[in-house]
N, C-alpha and C positions, 0 to 999 in steps of 0.2 A: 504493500500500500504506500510505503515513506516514497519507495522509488516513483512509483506511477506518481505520485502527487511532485516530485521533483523534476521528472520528463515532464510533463505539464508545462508547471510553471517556466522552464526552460524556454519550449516550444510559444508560450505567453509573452515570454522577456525576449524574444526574438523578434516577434511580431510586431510589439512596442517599437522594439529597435529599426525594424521595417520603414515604421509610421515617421519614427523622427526623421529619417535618413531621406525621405519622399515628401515630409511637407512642413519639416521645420529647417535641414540644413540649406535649402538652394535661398532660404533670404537671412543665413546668422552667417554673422564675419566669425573672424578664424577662433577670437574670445570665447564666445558663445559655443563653438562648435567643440571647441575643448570640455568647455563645461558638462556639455552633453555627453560627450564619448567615455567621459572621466567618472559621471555617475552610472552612466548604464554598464561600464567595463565592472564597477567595484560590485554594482547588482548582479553578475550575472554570476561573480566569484561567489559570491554570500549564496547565493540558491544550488551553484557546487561546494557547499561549503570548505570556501577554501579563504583562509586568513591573510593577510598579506605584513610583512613588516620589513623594515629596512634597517640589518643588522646594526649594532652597537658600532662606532666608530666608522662607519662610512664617511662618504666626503658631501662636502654639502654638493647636491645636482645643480649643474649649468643650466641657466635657460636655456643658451643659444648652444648647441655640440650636435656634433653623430656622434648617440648612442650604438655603443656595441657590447651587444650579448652571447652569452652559449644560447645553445638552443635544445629545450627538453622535451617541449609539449607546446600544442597550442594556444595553454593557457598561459605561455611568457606573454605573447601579443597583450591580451588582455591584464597582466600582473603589470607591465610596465604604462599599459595607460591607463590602468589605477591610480596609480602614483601621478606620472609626470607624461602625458598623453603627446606622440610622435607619431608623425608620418613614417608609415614604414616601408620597408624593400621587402616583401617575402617571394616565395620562391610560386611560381602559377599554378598548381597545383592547389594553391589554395582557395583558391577560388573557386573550386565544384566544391566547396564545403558545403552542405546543405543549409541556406539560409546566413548561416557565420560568413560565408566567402564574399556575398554580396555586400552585406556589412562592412566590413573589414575594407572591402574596397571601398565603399562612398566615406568611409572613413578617414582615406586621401593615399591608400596603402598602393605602392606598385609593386606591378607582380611582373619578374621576370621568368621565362621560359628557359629552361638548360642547354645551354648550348646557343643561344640565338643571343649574336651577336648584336644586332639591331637592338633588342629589346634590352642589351646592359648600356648601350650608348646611350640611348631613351632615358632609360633611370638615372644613369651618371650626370648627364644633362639638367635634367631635375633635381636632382638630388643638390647639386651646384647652386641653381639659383633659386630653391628653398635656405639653404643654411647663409647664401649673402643675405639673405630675406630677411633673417633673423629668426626663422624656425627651427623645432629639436627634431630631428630624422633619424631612425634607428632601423639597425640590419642586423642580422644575426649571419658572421663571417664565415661558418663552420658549413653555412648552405644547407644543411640539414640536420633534422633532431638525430640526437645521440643520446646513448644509454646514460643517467646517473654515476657518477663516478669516472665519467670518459670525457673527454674532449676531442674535437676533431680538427684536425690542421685549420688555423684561418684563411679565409681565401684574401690577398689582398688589393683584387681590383677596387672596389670601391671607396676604397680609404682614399684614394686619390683627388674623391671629392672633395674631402674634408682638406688635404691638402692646396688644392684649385683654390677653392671658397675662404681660404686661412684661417678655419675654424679651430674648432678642440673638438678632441676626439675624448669621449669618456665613456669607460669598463661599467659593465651594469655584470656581477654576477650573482645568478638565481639556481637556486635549490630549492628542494621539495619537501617537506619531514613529516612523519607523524607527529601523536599525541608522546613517544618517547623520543622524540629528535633525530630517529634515523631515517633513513632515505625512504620516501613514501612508495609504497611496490606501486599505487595505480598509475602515476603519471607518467611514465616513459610513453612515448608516441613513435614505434620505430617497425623497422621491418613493414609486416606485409599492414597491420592494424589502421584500421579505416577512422576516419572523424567518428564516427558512428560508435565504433567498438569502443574506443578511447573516451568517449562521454558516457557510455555507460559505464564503464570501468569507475570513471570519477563518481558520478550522481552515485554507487550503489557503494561505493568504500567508504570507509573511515575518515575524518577531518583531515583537510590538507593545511601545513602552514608552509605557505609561500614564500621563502625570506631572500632578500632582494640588498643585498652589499655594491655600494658604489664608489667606484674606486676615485684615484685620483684622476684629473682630466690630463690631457696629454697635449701638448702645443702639438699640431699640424702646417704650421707653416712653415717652408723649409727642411720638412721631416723627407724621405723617402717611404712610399703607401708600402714597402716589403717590412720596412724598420717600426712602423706604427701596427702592422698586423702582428708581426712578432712581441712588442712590445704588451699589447691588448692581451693576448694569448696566454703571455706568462703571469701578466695581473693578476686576469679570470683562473687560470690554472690554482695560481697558489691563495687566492682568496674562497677555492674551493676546495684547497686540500688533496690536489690531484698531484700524484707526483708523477713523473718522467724521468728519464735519462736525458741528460741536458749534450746534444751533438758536440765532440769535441771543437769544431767548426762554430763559431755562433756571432752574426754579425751585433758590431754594437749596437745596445737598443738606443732611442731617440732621449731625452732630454725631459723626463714628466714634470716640468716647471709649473707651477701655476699661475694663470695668467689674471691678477687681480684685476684687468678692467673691465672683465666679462661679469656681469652680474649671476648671483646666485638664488637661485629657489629657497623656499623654506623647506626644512624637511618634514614630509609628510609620514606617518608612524606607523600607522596602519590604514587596511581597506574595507 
């Protein structure tokens, strides 16, 4: 019965979402449309009951950066605009999400195709003259979700944005934990498992705590996008406790200065 009443509600908060997306965003400026995506993201966590919080000692969040994350599950998109609501890059596949994909996309999210070279100049493009704009853009470098415990090589074409634009580049890393703080078995989203299997998984399990550590921001200008991908990579690595064998070979990373004239966010605690 708890489940059916949670698919429900799910399939309700979708609908909602629908409504905003078709007859409130085409007349609210970018303010507004934050607002919007930042309540309905935190609502949708709370009916998968899943908590959000931003570990002890993080860094306070940039207004203006690329954000970059690991990527676990579908509900990073939604955990990170909980908090602090970005245009994102994901990958086109998510978009045959049932209902979530459409979303996601009037949301302002680009979706590129694998391999299609067209469709990353198109992003890179954008991605450029959102961040001179003064908006927060986040990508997940790894290109696809990965198991709890893993990380997957960064990819670093798009950093380049962040270099073009001479923004900062700032490390979001996200984990999943039960009610004892270990690693939540439901939220992995890998292999063959479909949107579909992965939400039931969530709606029918145990409480999820979301916890979301942000690292220090990283100057991009005059970085090289291979030195900023590696540099991200080892932050999110070791602020998740993931070890590696570090390549005898390893170029030097960039310079994580902080650049006090970029304004900071307050931190937000939970969702």
């Amino acid at each position: 019965m708890l489940l059916a009443l949670r698919i429900a509600r799910v399939i309700l908060h979708l609908l909602v979402g629908l409504a905003i997306c078709a007859l409130v965003f085409p007349w609210a400026d970018g303010a507004a449309r934050e607002i919007h995506v930042r309540r309905w993201s935190r609502h949708l966590l709370a009916i998968c009951n899943v908590t959000v919080q931003i570990t002890a000692g993080s860094a306070a969040p940039k207004a203006h950066a690329l954000v970059v994350a690991n990527h676990v599950s579908w509900l990073d998109i939604f955990v990170i605009n909980a908090l602090y609501p970005c245009r994102f890059v994901a990958k086109a596949e998510i978009r045959a999400w049932p209902l979530a994909g459409w979303l996601v996309e009037q949301a302002g999210t680009v979706f590129i195709a694998r391999g299609n070279r067209r469709d990353l100049r198109k992003a890179f493009e954008g991605l450029v003259q959102a961040l001179k704009s003064g908006q927060r853009v986040a990508f997940f470098p790894e290109g696809t979700t990965a198991p709890q415990g893993t990380l997957l090589p960064f990819h670093a074409n798009l950093f380049e944005a962040a270099v073009d634009a001479k923004s900062r580049v700032q490390p979001y890393a996200i984990s999943y934990v039960d009610n004892a703080r270990k690693l939540h078995p439901a939220v992995d989203f890998v292999g063959d498992m479909t949107f579909v299997q992965s939400m039931m998984a969530i709606l029918s399990g145990p409480p999820i705590r979301a916890r979301v550590t942000i690292l220090r921001s990283i100057k991009a200008e005059g970085a090289h996008r291979r030195q900023l991908a590696e540099t991200t990579e080892e932050a999110i690595r070791q602020a998740l406790g993931i070890v590696e064998t570090v390549p005898e070979e390893e170029e030097e990373p960039v310079d994580p200065a902080v650049d006090d004239d970029e304004p900071d966010l307050p931190a937000t605690r939970s969702a």
